[in-house]
PAPAMAR-762401 format. One record per residue: y, x, z of N, C-alpha, C, CB in turn. Coordinates in steps of 0.1 Angstrom, whole numbers. Atoms other than C-alpha are relative to their C-alpha. Glycine has a CB too. Example, Ala and Ser with C-alpha at 12.3 -4.5 7.8 and 13.67 -1.06 7.14 Angstrom:
# residues 2
n_Y|n_X|n_Z|ca_Y|ca_X|ca_Z|c_Y|c_X|c_Z|cb_Y|cb_X|cb_Z
-12|9|0|-45|123|78|12|9|0|0|-10|12
-11|-9|0|-11|137|71|11|-8|8|5|4|-14
This chain:
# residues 171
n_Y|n_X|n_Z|ca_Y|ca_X|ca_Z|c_Y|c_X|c_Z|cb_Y|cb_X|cb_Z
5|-2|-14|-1582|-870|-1234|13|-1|9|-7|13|2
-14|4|-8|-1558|-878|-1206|-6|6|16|5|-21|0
5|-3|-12|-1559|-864|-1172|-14|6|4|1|-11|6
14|-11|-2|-1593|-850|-1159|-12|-5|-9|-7|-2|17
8|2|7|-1613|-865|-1184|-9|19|-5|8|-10|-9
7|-10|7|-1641|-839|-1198|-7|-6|-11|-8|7|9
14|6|8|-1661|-844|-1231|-13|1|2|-1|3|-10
18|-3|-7|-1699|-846|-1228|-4|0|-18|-11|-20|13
3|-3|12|-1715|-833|-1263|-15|-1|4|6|15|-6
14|4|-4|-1748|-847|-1264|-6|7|-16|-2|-21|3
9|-9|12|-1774|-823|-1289|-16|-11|3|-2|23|5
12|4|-2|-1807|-841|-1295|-10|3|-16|1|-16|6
7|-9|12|-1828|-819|-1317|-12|7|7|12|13|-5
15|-8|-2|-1866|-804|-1316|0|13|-1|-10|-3|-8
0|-10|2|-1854|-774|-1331|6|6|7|2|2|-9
-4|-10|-5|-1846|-745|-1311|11|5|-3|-8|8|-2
-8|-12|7|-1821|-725|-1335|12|-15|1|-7|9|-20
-9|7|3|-1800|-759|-1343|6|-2|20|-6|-15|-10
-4|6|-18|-1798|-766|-1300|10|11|4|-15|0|13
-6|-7|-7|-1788|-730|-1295|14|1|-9|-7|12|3
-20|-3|10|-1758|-727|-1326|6|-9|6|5|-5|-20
-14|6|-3|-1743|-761|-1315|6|5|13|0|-16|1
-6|-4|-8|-1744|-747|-1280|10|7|3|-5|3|3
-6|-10|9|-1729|-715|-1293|15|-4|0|-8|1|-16
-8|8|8|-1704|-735|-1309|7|-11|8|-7|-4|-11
-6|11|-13|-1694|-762|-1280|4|3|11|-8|-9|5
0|2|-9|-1698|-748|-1251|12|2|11|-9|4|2
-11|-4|-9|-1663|-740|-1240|10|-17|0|11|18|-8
-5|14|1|-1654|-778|-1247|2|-11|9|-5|-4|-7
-3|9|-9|-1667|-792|-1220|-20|0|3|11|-17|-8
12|-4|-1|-1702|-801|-1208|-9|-2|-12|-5|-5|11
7|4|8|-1732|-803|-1229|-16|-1|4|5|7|-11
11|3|-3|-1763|-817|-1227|-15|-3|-12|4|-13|7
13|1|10|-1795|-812|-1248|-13|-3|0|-2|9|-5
13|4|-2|-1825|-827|-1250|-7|-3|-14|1|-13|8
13|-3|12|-1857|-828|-1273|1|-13|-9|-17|2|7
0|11|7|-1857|-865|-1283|7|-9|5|-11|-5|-2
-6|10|-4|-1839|-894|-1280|-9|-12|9|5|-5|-13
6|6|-18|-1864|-910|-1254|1|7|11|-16|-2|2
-7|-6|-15|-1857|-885|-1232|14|2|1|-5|14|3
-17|4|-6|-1818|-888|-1235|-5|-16|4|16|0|-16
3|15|-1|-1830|-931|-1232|-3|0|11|-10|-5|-8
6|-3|-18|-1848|-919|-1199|12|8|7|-16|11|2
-11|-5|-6|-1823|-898|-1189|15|-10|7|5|9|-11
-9|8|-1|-1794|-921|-1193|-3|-15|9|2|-3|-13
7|9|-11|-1813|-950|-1179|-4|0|16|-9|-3|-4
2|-7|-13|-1825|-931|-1148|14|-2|9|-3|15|-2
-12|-3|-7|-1787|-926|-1144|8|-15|4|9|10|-9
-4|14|4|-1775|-961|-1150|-10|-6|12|-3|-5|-19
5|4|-7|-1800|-974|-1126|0|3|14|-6|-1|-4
-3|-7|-12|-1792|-951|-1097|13|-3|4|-1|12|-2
-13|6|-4|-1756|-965|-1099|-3|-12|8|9|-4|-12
0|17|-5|-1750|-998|-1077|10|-9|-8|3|-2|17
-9|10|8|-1738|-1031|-1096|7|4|1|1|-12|1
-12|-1|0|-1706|-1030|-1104|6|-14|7|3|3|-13
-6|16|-6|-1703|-1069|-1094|-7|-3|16|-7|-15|-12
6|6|-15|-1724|-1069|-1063|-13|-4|-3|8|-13|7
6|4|-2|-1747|-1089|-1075|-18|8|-2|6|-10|-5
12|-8|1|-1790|-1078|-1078|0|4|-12|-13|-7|3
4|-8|12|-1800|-1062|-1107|-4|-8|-9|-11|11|1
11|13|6|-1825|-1090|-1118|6|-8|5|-17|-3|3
-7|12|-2|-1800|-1118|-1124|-2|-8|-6|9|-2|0
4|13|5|-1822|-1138|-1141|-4|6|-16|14|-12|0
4|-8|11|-1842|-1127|-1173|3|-13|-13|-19|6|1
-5|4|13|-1830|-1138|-1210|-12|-6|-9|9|13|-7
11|-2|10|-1855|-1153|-1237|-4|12|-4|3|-6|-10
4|-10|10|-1850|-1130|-1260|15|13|6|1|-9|-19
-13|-7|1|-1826|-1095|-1253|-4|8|15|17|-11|1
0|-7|-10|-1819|-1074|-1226|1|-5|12|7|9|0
-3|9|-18|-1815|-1081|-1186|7|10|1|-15|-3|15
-10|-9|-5|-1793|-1064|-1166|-4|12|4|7|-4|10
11|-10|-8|-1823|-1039|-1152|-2|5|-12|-14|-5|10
4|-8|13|-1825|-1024|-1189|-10|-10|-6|-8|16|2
7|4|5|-1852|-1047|-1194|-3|-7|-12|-2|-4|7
2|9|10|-1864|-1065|-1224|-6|-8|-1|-1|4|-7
8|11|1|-1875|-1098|-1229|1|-1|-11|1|-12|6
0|5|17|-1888|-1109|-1263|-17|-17|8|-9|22|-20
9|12|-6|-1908|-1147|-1248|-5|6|13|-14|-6|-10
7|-10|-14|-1934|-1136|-1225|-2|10|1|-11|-1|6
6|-12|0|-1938|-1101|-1233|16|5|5|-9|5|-16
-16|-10|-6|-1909|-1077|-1210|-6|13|-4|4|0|21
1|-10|0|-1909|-1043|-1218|9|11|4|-4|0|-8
-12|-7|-12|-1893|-1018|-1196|-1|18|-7|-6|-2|23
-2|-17|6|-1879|-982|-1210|-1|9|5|10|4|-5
3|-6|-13|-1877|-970|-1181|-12|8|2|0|-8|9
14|0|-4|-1913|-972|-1166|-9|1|-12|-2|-13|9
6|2|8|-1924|-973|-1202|-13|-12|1|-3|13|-2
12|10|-3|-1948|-1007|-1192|7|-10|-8|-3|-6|18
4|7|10|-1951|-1030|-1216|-10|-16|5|-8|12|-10
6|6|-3|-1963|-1066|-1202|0|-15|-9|3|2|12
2|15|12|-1977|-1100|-1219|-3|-12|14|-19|2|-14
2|8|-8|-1972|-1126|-1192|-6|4|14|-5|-7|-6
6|-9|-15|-1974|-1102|-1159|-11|9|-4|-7|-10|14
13|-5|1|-2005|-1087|-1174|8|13|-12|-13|-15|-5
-5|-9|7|-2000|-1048|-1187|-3|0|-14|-4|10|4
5|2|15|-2007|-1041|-1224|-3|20|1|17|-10|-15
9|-18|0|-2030|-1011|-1229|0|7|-13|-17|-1|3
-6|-4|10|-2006|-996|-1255|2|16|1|13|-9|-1
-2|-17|0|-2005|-955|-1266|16|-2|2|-5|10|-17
-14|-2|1|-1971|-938|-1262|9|-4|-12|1|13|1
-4|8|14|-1967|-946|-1299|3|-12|1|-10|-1|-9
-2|12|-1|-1973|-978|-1300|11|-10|12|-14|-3|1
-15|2|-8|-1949|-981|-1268|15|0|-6|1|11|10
-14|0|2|-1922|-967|-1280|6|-8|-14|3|16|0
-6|6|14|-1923|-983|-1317|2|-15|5|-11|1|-15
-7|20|-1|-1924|-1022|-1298|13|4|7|-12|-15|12
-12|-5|-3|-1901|-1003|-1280|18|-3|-8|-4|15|-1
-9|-2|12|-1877|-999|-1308|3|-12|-6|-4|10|-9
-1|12|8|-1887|-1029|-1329|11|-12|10|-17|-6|-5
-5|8|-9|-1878|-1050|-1300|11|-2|8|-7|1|5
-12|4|-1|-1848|-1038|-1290|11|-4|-3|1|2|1
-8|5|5|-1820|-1057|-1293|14|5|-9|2|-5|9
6|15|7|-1807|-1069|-1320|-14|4|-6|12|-7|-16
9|2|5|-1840|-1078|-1333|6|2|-19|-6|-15|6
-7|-1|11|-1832|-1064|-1369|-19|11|-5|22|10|2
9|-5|11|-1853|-1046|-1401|4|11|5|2|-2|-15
0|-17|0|-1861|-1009|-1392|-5|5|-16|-14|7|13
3|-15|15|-1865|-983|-1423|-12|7|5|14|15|-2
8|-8|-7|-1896|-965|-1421|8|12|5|-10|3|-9
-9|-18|-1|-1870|-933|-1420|7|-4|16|19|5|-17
-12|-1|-7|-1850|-946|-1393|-11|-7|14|16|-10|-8
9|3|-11|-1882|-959|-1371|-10|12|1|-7|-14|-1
4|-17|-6|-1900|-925|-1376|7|9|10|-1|9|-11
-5|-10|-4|-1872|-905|-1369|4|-3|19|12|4|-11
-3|10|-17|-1863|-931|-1335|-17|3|5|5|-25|-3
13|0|-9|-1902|-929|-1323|-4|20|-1|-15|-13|-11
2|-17|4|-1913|-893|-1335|5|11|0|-1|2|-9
-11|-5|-2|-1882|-879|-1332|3|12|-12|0|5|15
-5|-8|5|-1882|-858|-1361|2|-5|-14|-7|11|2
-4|8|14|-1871|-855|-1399|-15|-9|-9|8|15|-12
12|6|10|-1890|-881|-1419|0|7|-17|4|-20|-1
3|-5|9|-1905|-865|-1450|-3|-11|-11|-10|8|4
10|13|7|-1918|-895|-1467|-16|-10|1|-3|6|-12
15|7|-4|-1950|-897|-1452|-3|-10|7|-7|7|7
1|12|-10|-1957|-930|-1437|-13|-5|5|6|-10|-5
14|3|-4|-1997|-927|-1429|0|4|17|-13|10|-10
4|1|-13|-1990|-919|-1392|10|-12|8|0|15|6
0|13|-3|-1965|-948|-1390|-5|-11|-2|7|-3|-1
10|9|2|-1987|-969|-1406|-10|-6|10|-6|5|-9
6|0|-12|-2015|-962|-1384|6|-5|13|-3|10|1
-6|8|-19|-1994|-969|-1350|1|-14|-5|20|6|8
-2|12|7|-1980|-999|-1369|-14|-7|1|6|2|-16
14|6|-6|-2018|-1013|-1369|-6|-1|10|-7|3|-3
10|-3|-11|-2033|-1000|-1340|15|-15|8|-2|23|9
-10|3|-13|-1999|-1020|-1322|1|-19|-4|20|11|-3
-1|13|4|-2002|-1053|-1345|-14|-4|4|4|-3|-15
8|8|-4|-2035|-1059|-1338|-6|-4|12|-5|2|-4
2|6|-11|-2031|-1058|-1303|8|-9|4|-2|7|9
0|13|-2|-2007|-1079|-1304|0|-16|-5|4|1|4
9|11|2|-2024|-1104|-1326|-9|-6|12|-8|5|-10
7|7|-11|-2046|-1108|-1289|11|-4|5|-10|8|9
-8|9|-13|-2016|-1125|-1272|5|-12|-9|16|9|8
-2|14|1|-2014|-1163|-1279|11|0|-1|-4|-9|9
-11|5|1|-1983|-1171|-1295|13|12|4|-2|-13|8
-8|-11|-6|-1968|-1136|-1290|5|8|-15|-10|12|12
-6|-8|15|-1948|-1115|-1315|-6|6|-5|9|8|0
10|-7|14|-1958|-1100|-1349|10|10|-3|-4|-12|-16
-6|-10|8|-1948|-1071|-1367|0|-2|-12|-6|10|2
0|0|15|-1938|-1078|-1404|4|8|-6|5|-10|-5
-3|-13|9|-1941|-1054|-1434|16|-7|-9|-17|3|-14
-13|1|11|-1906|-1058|-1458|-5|14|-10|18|2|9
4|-9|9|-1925|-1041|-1484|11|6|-7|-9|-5|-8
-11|-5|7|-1911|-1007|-1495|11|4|4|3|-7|-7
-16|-4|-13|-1882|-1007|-1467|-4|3|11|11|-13|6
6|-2|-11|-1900|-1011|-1433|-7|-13|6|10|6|9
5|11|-14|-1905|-1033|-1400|9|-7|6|-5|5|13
-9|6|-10|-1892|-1058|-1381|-6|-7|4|11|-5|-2
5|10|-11|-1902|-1077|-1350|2|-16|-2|8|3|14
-4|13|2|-1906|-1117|-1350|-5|-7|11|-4|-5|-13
5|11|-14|-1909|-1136|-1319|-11|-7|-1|10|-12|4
9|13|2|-1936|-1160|-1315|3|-10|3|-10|0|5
């Protein structure tokens, strides 16, 4: 650390007892900031990040990417954008009438890089807590989320890698 720098100790934990020891245990370090899940640090951070003005001048929306992020957080994967923010989820301007679940896992699959999730490591990212082994309520989302969007013409799939997890595939 050099000059006025401060650290920022980011806790993101459901449990009560683990939020208050690290507090306990940090808080003469510098600030710290704790939150329940990692979508609400995601919202948090983003909120903040968007309340800044460019750094270059130029608009926010400088032009959307195939596939990847935009400069507005956004995500394009073809025609479907989905914004983290606003949590909206669209298939060619038109909303997609997706649960929180099912949000946050295209959420996840989708963000960039487009890579294999672990069931362990897409529970614990959507659900926010320790994965046990159980995979009948990612399962379930996982369906309810592929077969809506099986209704979009030529829009992304969700494929099993039996045994490991998920991963997103453009259309």
């Amino acid at each position: 650390m050099t000059g006025g720098e401060v650290p920022l100790v980011v806790c993101v934990s459901t449990d009560p007892a683990v939020r208050e020891r690290l507090v306990s245990r940090v808080d003469d370090l510098g600030a710290v900031l704790v939150v329940n899940t990692l979508t609400e640090l995601r919202t948090m951070l983003l909120s903040a990040a968007d309340a800044s003005p460019a750094a270059d001048g130029l608009p926010a929306a400088a032009g959307p990417s195939a596939v990847g992020p935009s400069r507005t957080g956004l995500t394009r994967l073809g025609d479907l954008l989905l914004d983290p923010v606003s949590t909206e989820v669209t298939w060619r301007g038109e909303a997609l009438a997706l649960t929180p679940l099912e949000r946050e896992t295209l959420l996840r699959l989708a963000g960039p890089p487009l890579r294999l999730w672990t069931y362990r490591q897409l529970f614990e990212a959507v659900w926010g807590g320790a994965y046990l082994g159980d995979r009948a309520a990612l399962h379930a989302t996982v369906k309810r989320l592929r077969r809506k969007l099986a209704a979009l013409p030529n829009g992304p799939r969700v494929r099993t890698v039996r045994g490991v997890g998920y991963h997103l595939v453009p259309g």
